[in-house]
N, C-alpha and C positions, 0 to 999 in steps of 0.2 A: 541888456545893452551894456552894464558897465562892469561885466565879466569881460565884456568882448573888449573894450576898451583898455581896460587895465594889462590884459594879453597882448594887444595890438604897443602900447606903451613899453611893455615889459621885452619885446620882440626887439625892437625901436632901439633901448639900452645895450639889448646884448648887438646889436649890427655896429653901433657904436664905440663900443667897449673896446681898449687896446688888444691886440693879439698876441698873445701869450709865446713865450720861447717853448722850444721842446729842447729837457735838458739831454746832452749828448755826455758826459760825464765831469766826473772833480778830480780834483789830487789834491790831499791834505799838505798846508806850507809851514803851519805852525802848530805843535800840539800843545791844547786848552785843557788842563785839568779839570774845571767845571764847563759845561756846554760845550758845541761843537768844537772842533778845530779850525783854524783860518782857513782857506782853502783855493787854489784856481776853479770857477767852472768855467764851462764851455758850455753855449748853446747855439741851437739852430731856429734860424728866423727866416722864413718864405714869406717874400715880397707879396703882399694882399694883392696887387694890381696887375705885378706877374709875374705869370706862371715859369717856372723851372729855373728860377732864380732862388737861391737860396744862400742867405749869410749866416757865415759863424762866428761867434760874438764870444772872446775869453776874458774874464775877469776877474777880482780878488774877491772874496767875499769874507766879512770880516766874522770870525767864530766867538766863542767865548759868551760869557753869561749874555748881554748886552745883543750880543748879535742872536740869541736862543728865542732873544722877547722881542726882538724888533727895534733896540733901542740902539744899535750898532750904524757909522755910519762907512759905508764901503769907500775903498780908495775912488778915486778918479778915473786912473788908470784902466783902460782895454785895449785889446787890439781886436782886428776885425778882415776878415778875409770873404767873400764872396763870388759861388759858383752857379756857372751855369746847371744844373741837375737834371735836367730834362727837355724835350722842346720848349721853347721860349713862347709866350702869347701873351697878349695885353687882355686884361678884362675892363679897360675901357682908357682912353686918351690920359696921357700924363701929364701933373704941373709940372714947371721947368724944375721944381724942386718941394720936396713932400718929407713929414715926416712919418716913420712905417713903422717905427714902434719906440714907448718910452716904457722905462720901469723907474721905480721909486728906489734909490737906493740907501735914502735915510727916513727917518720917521717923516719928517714932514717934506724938507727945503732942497733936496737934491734930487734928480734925476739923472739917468744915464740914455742917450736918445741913438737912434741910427735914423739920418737923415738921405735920400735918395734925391740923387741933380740927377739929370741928361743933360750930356755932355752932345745935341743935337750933331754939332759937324762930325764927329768920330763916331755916331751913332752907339753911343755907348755909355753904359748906367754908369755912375761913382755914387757907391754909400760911403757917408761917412761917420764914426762915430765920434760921441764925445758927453761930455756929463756939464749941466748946470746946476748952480742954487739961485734959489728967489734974489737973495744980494748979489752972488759972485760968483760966475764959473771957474771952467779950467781951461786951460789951451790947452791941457793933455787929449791928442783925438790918435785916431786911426782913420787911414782912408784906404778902397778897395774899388776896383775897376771890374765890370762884366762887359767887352765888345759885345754886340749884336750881332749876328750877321745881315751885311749890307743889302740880302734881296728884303728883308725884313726890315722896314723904314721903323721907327720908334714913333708912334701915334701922340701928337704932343696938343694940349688942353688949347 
């Protein structure tokens, strides 16, 4: 019984767990004698809730020794564009506004987040992104728009 259990828990964390970017690529900005080099990525994030929605999320990531071990803390700065990729479908009713993925972008106190409104009267998604710390964020954000199409109502929580 406490095989089953501990599976059943362990199952539980990963449905929980944030959803990982797929990287789409880099470009080196600054070169690092020791450790990486500074660099742009670019990645791709599909909305958990729905389908054929898909953002692309470009950022600095900081190189050099510091940033090799984790001890690097990345700018603020992204930008964020968001496309329709496929038929659209809900996997289930939406809050009026949700957050659909965070990454840690300093050892402990910063995160980088893309946040998902509907925009119900215009039947249409805005992500937006943007980066906080425990103390202090940033106003630095990006925001991006997907219309729906209008035979297709937005199923709202």
């Amino acid at each position: 019984m406490i095989p089953h259990a501990a599976l059943m828990i362990a199952l539980s964390c990963l449905a929980l767990a944030p959803l990982h970017a797929q990287s789409i690529g880099e470009v080196d900005t600054v070169f690092k004698f020791f450790g990486p080099d500074h660099k742009i990525v670019v990645d791709a994030h599909d909305d958990p809730k729905v389908r054929g929605i898909t953002c692309y999320m470009s950022r600095a990531k900081t190189g050099g020794i510091k940033g090799a071990v984790g001890l690097a803390e990345d700018r603020s700065e992204a930008s964020i564009d968001c496309r329709q990729v496929g038929p659209v479908s809900f996997v289930k009713p939406l809050p009026v506004q949700e957050e659909v993925f965070s990454e840690r972008i300093s050892l402990i106190f910063k995160k980088i987040r893309i946040v998902r409104m509907v925009d119900a009267p215009r039947n249409t998604l805005v992500y937006l992104t943007y980066s906080d710390r425990v103390i202090e964020g940033s106003p630095q954000n990006s925001v991006a728009s997907v219309p729906v199409d209008r035979a297709l109502k937005i199923p709202l929580e």
